[in-house]
VEXTI-246921 format. One record per atom (N, C-alpha, C): residue number from 1; atom name; x, y, z. Coordinates in steps of 0.1 Angstrom, whole numbers, plus 5000, padded with zeros to 4 digits. Layout:
<sites>
- resi;name;xx;yy;zz
- NUM;CA;X;Y;Z
...
</sites>
This chain:
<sites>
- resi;name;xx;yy;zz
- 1;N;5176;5027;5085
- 1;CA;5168;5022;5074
- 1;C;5154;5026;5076
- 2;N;5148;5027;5067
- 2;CA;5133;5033;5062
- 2;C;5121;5024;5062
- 3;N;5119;5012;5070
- 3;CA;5109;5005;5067
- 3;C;5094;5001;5066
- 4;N;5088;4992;5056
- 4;CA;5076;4992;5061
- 4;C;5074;4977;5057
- 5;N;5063;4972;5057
- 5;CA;5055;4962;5054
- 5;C;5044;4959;5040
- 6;N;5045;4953;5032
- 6;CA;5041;4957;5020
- 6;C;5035;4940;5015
- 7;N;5028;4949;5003
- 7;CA;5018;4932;4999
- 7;C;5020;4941;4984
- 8;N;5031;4933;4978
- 8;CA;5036;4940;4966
- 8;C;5023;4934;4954
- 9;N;5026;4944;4942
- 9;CA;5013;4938;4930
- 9;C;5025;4938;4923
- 10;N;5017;4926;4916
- 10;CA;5025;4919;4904
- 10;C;5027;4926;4895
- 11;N;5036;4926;4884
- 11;CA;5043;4933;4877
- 11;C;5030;4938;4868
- 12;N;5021;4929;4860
- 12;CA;5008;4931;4853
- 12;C;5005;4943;4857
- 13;N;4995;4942;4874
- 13;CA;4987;4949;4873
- 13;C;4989;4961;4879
- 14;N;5004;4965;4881
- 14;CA;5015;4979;4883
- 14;C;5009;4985;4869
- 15;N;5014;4976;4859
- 15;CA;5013;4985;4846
- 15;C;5000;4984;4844
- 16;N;4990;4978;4843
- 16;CA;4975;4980;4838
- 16;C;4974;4995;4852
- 17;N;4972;4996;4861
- 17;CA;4970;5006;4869
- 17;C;4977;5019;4863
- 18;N;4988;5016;4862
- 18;CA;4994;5028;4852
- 18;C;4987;5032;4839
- 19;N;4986;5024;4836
- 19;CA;4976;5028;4819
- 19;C;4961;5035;4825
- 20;N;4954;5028;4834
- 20;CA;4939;5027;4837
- 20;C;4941;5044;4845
- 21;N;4949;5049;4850
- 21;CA;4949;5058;4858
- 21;C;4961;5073;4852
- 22;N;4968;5067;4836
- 22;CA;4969;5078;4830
- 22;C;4966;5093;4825
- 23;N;4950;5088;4826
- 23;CA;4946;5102;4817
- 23;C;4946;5114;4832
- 24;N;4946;5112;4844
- 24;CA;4945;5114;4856
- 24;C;4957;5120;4858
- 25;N;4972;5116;4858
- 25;CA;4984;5122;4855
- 25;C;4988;5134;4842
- 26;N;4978;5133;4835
- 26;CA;4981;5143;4825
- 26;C;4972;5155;4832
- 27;N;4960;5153;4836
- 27;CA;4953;5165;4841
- 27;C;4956;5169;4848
- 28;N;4965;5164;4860
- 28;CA;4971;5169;4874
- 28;C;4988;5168;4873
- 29;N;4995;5174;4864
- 29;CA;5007;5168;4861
- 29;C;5017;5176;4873
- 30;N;5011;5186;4884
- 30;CA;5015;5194;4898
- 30;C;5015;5179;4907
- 31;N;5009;5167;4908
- 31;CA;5010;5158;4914
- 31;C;5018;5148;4915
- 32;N;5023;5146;4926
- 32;CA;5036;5134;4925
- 32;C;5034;5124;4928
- 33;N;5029;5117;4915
- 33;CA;5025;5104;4911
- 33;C;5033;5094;4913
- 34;N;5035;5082;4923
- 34;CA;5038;5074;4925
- 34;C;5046;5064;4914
- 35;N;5056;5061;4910
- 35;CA;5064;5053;4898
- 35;C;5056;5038;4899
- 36;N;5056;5032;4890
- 36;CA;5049;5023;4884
- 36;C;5053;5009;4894
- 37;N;5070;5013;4895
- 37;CA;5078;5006;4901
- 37;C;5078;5002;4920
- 38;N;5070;5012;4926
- 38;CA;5067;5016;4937
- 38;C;5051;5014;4940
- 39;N;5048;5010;4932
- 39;CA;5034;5008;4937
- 39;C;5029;4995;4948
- 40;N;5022;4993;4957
- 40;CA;5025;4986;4965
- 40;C;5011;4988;4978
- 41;N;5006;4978;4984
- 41;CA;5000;4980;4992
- 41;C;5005;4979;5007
- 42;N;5006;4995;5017
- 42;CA;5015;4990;5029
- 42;C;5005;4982;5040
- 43;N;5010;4975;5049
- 43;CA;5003;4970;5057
- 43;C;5009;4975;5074
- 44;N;5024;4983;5071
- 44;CA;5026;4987;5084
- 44;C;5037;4996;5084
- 45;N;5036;5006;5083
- 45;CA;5052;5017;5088
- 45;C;5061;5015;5094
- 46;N;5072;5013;5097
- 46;CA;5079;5008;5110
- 46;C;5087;5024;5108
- 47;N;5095;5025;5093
- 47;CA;5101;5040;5100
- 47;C;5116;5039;5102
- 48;N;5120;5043;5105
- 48;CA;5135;5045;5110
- 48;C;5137;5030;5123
- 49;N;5149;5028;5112
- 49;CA;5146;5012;5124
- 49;C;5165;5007;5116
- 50;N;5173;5004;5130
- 50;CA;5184;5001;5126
- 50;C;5183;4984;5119
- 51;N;5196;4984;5111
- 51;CA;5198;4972;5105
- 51;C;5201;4958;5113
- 52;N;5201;4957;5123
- 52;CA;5207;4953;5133
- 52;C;5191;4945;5134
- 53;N;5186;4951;5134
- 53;CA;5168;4941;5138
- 53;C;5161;4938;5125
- 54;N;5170;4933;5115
- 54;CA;5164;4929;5104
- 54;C;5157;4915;5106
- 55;N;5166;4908;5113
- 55;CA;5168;4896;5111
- 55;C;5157;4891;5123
- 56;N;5153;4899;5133
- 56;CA;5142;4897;5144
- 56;C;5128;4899;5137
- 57;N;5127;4916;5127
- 57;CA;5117;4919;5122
- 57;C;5115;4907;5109
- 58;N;5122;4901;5103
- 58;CA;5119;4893;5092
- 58;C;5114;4875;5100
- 59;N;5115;4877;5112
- 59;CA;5113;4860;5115
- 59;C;5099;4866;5122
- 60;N;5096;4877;5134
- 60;CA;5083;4879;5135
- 60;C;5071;4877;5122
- 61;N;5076;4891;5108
- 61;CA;5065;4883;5103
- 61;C;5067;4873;5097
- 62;N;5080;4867;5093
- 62;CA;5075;4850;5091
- 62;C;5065;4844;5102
- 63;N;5065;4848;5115
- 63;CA;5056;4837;5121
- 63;C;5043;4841;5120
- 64;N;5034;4852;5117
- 64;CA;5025;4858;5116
- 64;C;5018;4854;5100
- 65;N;5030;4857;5091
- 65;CA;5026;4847;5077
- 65;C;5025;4835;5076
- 66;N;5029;4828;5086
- 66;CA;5029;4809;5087
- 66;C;5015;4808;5088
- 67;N;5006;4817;5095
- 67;CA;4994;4813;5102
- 67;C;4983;4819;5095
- 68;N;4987;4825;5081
- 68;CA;4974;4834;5073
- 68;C;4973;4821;5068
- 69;N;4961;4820;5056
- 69;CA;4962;4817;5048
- 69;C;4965;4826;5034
- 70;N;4973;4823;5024
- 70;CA;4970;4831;5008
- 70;C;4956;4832;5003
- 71;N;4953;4847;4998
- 71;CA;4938;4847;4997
- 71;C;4939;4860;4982
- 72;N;4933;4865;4982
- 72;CA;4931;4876;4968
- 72;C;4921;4890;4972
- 73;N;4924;4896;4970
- 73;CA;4916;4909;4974
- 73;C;4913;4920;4960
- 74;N;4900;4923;4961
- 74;CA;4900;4927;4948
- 74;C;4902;4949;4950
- 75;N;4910;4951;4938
- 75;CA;4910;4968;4936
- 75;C;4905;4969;4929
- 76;N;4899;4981;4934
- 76;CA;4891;4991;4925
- 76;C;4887;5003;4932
- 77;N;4881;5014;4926
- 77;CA;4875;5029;4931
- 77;C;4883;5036;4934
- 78;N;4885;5046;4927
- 78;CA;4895;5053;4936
- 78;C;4893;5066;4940
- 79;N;4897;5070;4951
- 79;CA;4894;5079;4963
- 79;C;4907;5091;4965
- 80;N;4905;5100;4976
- 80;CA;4915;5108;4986
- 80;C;4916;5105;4995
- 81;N;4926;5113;5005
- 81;CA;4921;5114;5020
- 81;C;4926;5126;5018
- 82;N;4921;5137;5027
- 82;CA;4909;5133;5037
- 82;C;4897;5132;5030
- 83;N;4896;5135;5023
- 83;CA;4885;5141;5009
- 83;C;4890;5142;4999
- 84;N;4876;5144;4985
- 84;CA;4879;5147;4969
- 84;C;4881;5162;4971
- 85;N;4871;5171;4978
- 85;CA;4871;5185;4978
- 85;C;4888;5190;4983
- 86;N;4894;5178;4990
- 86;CA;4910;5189;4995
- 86;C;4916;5171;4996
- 87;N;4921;5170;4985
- 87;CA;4928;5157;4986
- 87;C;4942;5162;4986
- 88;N;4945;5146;4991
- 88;CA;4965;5156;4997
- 88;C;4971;5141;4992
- 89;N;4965;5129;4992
- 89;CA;4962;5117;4984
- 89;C;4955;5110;4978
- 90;N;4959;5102;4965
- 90;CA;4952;5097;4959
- 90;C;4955;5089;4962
- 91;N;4944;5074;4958
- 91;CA;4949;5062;4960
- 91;C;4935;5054;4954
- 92;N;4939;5041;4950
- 92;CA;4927;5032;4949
- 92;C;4924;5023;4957
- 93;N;4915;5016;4958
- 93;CA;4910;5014;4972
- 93;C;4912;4998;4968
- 94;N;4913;4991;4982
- 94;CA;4915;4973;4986
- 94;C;4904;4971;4989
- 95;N;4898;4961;4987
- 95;CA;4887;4953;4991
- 95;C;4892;4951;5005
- 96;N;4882;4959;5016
- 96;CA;4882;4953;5032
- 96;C;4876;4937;5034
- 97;N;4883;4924;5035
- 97;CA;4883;4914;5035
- 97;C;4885;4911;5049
- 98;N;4879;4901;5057
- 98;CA;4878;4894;5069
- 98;C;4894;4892;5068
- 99;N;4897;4886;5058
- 99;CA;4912;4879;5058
- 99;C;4924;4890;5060
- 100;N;4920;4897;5052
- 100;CA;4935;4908;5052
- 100;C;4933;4917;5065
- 101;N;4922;4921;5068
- 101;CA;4919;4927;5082
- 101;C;4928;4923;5094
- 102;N;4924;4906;5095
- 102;CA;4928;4896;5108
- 102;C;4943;4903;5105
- 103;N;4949;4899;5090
- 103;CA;4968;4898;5089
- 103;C;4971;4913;5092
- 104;N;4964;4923;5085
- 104;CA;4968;4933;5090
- 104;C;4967;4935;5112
- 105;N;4960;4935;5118
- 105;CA;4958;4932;5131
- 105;C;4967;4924;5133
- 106;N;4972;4912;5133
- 106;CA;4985;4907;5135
- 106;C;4995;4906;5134
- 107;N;4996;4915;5127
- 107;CA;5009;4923;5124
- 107;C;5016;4937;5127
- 108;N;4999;4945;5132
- 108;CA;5001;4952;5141
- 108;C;5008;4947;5155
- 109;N;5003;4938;5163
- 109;CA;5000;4934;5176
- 109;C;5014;4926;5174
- 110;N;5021;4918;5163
- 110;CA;5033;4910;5164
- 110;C;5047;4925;5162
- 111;N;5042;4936;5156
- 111;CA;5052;4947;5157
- 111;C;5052;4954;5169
- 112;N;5039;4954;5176
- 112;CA;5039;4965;5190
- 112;C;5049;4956;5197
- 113;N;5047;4940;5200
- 113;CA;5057;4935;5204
- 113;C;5072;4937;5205
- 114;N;5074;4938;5193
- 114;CA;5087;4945;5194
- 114;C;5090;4955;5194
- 115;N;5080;4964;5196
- 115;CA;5084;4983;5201
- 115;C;5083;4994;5193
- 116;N;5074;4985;5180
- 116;CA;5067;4996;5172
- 116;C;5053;4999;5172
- 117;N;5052;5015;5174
- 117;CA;5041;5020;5179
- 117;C;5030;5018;5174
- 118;N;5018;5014;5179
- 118;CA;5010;5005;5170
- 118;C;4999;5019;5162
- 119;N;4995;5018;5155
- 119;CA;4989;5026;5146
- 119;C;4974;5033;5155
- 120;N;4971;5044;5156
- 120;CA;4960;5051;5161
- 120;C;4946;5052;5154
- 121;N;4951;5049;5145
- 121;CA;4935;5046;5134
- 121;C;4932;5032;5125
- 122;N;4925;5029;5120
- 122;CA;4916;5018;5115
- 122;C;4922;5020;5108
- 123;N;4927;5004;5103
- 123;CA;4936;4996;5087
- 123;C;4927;5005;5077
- 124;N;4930;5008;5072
- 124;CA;4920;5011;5053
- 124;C;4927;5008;5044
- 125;N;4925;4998;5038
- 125;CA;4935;4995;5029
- 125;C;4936;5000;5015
- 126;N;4948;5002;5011
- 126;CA;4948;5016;4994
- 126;C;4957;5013;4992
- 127;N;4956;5018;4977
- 127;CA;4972;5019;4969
- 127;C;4973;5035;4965
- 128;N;4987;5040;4973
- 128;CA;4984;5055;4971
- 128;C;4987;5055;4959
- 129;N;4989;5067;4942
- 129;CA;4987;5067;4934
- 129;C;4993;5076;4932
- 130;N;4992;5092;4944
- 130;CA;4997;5101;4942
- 130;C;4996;5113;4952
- 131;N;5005;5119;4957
- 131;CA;5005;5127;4966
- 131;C;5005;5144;4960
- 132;N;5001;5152;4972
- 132;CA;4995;5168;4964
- 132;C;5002;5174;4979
- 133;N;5012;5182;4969
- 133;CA;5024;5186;4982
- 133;C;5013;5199;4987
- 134;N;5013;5206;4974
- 134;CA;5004;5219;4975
- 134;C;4991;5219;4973
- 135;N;4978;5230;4983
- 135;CA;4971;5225;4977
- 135;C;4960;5228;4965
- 136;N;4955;5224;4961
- 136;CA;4951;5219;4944
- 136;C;4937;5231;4946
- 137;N;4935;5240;4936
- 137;CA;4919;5249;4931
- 137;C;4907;5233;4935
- 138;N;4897;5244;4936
- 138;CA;4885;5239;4937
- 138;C;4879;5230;4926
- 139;N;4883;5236;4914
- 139;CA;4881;5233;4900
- 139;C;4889;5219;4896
- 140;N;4904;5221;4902
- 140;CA;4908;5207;4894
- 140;C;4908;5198;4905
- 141;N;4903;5200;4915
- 141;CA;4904;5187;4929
- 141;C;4887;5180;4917
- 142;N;4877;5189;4916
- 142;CA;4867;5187;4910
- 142;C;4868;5175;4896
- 143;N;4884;5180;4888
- 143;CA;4881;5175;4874
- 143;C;4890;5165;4878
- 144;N;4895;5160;4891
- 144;CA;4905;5148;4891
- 144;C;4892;5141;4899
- 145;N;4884;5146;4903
- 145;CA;4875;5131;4910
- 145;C;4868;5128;4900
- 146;N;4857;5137;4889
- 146;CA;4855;5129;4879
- 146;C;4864;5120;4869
- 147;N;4875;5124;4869
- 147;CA;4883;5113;4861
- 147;C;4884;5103;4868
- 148;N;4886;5100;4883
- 148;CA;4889;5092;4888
- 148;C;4875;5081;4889
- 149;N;4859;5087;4892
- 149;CA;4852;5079;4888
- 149;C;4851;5073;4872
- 150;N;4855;5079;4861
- 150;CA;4860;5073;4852
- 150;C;4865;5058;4847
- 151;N;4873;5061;4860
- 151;CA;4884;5049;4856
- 151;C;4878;5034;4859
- 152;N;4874;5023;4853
- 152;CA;4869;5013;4850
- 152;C;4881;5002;4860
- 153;N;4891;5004;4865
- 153;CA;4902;4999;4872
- 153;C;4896;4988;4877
- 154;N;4897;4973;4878
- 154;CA;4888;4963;4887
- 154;C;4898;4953;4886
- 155;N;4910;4944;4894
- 155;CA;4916;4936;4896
- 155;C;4916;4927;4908
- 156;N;4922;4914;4907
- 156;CA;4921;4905;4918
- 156;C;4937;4907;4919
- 157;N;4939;4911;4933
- 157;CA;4951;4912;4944
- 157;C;4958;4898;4949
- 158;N;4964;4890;4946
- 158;CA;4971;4877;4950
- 158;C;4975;4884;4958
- 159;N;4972;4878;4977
- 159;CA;4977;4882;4985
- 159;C;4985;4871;4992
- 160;N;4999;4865;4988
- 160;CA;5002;4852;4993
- 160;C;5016;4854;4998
- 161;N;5021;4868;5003
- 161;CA;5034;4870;5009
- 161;C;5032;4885;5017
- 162;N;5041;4886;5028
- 162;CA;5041;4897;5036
- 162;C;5056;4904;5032
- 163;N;5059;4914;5026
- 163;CA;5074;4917;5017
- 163;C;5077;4928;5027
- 164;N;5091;4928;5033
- 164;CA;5094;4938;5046
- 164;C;5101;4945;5037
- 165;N;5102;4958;5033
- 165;CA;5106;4969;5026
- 165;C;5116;4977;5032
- 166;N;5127;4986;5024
- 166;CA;5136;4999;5028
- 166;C;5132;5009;5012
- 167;N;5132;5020;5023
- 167;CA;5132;5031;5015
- 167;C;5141;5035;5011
- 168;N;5147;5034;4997
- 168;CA;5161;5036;4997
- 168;C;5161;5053;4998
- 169;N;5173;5063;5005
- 169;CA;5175;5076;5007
- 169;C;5170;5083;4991
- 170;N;5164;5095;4998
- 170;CA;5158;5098;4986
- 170;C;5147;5097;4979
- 171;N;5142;5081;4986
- 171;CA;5125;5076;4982
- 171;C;5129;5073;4968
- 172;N;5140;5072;4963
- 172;CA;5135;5069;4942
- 172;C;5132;5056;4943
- 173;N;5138;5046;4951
- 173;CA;5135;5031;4950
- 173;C;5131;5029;4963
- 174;N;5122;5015;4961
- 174;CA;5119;5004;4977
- 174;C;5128;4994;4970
- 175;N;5132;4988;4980
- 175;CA;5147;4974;4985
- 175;C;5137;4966;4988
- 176;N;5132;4953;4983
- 176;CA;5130;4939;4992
- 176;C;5140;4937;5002
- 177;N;5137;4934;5014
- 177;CA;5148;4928;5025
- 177;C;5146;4918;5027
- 178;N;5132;4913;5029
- 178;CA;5130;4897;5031
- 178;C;5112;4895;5024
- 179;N;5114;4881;5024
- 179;CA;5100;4878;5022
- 179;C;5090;4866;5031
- 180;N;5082;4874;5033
- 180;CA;5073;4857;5039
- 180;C;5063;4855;5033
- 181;N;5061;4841;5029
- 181;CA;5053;4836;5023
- 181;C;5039;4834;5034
- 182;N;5027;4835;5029
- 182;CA;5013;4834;5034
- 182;C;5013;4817;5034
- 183;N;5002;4808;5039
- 183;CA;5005;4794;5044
- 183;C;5002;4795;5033
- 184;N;4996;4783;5021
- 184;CA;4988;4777;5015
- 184;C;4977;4770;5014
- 185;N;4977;4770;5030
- 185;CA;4963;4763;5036
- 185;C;4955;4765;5043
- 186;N;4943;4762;5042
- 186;CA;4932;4766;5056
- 186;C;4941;4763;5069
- 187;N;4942;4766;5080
- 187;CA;4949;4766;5092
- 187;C;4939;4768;5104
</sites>
């Protein structure tokens, strides 16, 4: 199974993101735009991981979510990596928050625990939007970052559960496997 770690958006602001970031899919329609349905902020890869450690991976991050508090992060801007001049992704960007930082780092450090390799670079938190298999003229990498400064996109992110994910074969759907809820309280 295909896993990762995810801080799912609410049904709303899937489709406002879809609308706010339309005119962007018609310009670049060579881009493989992420389904409405799939959109999602990850917070950790795990990758090829048998079914057998569901039930270990779903109580670590329950314990890791017992000890956050629920908090809100705001989106907006949206960006590439590695760059606008040669983007290979889009995505819009998470507000870097003291809060989500700590949860992301704890959930790094509660996964290396269990024998997943912990990540080599700095959290940056994003919602990818759209991947660029091949790559894109000078001209339209150019006319997709002006649209993308365009876009007026500005939401608050309810961040009050850690949602462990499968990729179903094929990538058309993600599977909820389990959920953990964020505390409710200062802790």
């Amino acid at each position: 199974m295909r896993l990762f770690l995810a801080i799912n958006l609410p049904p709303a602001m899937r489709r406002a993101l879809m609308e706010a970031t339309g005119p962007m899919h018609t310009l670049a329609p060579d881009v493989r735009w992420i389904s409405e349905a799939k959109l999602h902020l990850t917070m950790k890869f795990l990758g090829e991981v048998d079914a057998s450690r569901l039930d270990e991976i779903g109580a670590t991050v329950g314990s890791v979510a017992a000890r956050h508090a629920a908090t809100d992060v705001t989106v907006s801007g949206l960006g590439a990596f590695p760059n606008s001049r040669r983007p290979r992704v889009l995505w819009i960007g998470v507000e870097r928050s003291s809060r989500l930082e700590l949860l992301a780092h704890d959930l790094e450090q509660a996964c290396e625990t269990l024998g997943f390799e912990a990540e080599g670079r700095a959290f940056r938190p994003h919602i990818t939007l759209g991947r660029i298999r091949d790559r894109i003229g000078v001209e339209q990498a150019r006319a997709l970052a002006r649209a993308g400064r365009r876009i007026g996109f500005e939401d608050a992110l309810p961040v009050t559960a850690i949602d462990l994910m499968c990729s179903v074969p094929g990538g058309a759907t993600y599977d909820l496997i389990s959920s953990a809820s964020l505390s409710r309280q200062e802790l």
